[in-house]
N, C-alpha and C positions, 0 to 999 in steps of 0.2 A: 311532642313529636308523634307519640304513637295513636292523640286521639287524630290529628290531621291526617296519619296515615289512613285510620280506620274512616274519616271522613270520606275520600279520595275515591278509598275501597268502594262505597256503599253507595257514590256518585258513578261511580263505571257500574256496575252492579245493575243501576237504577237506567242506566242508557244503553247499556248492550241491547238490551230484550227489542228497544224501542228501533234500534241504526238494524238488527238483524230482521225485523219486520217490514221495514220499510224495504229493504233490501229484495226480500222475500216478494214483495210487491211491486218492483219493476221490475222483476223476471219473469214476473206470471204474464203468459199471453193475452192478447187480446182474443176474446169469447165473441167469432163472428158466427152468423146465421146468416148463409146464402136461401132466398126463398126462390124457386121455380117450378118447374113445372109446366109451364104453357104459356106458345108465343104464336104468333104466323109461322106459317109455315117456310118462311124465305127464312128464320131463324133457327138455328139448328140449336135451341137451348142445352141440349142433349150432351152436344161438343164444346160451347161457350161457360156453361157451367161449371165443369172440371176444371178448364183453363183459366178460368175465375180463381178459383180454389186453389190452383196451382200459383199464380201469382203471389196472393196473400201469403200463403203459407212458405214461400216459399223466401220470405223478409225475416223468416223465424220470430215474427212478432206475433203473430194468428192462429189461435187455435180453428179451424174451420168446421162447421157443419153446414150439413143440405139437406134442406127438406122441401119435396115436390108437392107440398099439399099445403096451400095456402090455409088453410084452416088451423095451423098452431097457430096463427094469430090472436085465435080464442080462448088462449092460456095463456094470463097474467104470470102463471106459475113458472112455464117452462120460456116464457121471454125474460122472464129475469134472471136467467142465467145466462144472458149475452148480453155486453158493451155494444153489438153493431148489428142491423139488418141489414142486405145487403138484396137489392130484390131486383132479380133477373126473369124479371116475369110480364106478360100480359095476358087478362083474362079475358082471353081470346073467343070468343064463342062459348065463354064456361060462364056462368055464375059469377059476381061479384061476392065479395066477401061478407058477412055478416056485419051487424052493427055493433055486435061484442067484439069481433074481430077489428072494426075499426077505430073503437075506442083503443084498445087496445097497443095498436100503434101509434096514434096519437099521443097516447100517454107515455108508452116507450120514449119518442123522440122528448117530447115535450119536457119529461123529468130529467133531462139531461143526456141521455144516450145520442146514440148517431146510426143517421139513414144514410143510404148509398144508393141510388138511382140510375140503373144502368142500362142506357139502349131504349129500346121503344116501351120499358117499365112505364115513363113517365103518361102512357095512354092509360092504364089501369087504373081499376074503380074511376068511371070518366064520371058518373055523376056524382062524385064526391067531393065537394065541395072543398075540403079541410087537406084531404090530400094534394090538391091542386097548393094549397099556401105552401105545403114542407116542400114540394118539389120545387117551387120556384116558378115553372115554366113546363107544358105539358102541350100535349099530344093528341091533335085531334083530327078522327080521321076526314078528310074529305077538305080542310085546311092546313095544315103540317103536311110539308114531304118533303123532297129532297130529288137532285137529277141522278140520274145514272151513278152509279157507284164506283170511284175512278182515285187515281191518288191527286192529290193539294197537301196547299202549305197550310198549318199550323200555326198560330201568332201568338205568342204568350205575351196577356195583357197584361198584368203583374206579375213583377219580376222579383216581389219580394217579398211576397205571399210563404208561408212554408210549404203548401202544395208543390209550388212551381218556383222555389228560386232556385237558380243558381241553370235552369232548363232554358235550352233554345227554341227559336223555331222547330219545327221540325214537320216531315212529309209524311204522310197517313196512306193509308189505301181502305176505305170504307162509304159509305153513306156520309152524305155531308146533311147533318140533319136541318132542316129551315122550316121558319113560320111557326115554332113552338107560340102556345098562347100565354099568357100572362104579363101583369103587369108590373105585379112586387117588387118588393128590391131584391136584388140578389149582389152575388160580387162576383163580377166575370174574371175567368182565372185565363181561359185560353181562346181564341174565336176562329172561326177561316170564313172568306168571304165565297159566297154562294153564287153560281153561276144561275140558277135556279131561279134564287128567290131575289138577283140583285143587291144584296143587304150581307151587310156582316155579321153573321151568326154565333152566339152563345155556343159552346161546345163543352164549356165543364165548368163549372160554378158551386158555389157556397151557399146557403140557405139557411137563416138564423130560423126557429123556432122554440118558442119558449127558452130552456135551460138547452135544449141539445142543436143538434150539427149534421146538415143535410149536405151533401157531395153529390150534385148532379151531374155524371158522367155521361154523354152521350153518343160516345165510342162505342163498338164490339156488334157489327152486324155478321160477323161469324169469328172465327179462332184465328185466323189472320189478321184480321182488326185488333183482335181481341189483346196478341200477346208482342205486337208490336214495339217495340223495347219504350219508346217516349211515353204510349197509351198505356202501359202494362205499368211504367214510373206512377202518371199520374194514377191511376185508379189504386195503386200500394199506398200512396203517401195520404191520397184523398180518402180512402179509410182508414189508416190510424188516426189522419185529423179529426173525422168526423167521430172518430170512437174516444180519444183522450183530447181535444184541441189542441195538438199539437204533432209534429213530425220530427222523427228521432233516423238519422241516416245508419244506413247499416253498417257495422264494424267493421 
């Protein structure tokens, strides 16, 4: 009796360490990196950025940081300490990023992390080839636009996606984006039809590459877009997916 006791003992012993680690490990946040810095000037990155941050964080799932200077790109070092990029940016009359920097994210996504694609991002690095794949669908000027900026309906094409179940329709007031280019696959999560372009437009979608998880958001042409209670849902849920592949509702 006393060696099975001591057996019992040396088995809980042996699995404590393992259930309080594990544990330890779905408490820890997700390690996101907002990238901005510069957009047109009809975007007030300035004020969308924070209300960015303030959503994420605000799921108490997200640890967030910001950084205005697209060039942490060019450190392997300091991207691997974030699950997610999160890039509210266009390189507007600046510079395109380096080709360390673009490896860089590449290989981020590709080894299994997650990209987040938000608002007129998906124009950045336009000759870049590789970026065009993770995003899905992209932005280019003088073909892509969109009418007047007004409210529409909202159509949630899967309803059973973890993004978007359990979400309805619902009315926006923003940029209805139209004529993004690409032909890949993607998986359309929500659409609204365009007065503009005639056609029923992609609005937020999934994008496999390699190991990891692209979330193209095309919501948030300023803070009212931005934090709109349905658009502020999906852009929370569509970064934890793209960061863990999966969405955990809040308690």
């Amino acid at each position: 009796m006393r060696r099975v006791l001591l057996t019992i003992l040396v088995a809980i012993l042996v699995v404590l360490p393992e259930v309080a680690c594990h544990s330890q490990e779905a408490k820890r946040p997700i390690r996101a990196l907002i990238i901005t810095g510069c957009d047109v000037a009809a975007h007030p990155w300035r004020e969308t950025t924070p209300a960015i941050r303030g959503i994420l964080e605000e799921t108490k799932k997200f640890e967030v940081f910001v950084c205005e200077d697209p060039a942490i790109l060019e450190s392997k070092k300091a991207l691997d300490k974030y699950s997610l990029i999160a890039l509210n940016y266009f390189n507007y009359r600046v510079p395109t990023v380096s080709d360390k920097a673009k490896d860089n994210l590449a290989g981020f996504v590709r080894g299994g992390k997650g990209l987040v694609a938000l608002h007129l991002s998906s124009a950045s690095f336009s000759e870049w080839d590789e970026f065009h794949k993770m995003v899905g669908r992209w932005w280019v000027m003088g073909k892509s636009g969109h009418g007047p900026r007004g409210k529409y309906t909202v159509n949630i094409v899967d309803k059973e996606h973890p993004i978007t179940k359990g979400m309805s329709d619902f009315e926006t007031d923003d940029e209805l984006y139209a004529k993004l280019l690409g032909e890949g696959p993607i998986h359309v999560l929500v659409s609204a039809y365009s007065d503009w372009s005639k056609k029923v437009e992609p609005l937020a979608f999934t994008v496999s590459y390699g190991k990891g998880r692209v979330y193209h958001h095309c919501f948030g042409h300023d803070v009212k877009a931005v934090v709109n209670p349905p658009v502020a849902k999906l852009l929370a849920r569509g970064a934890e997916w793209a960061a863990t592949g999966k969405v955990t509702e809040a308690k």
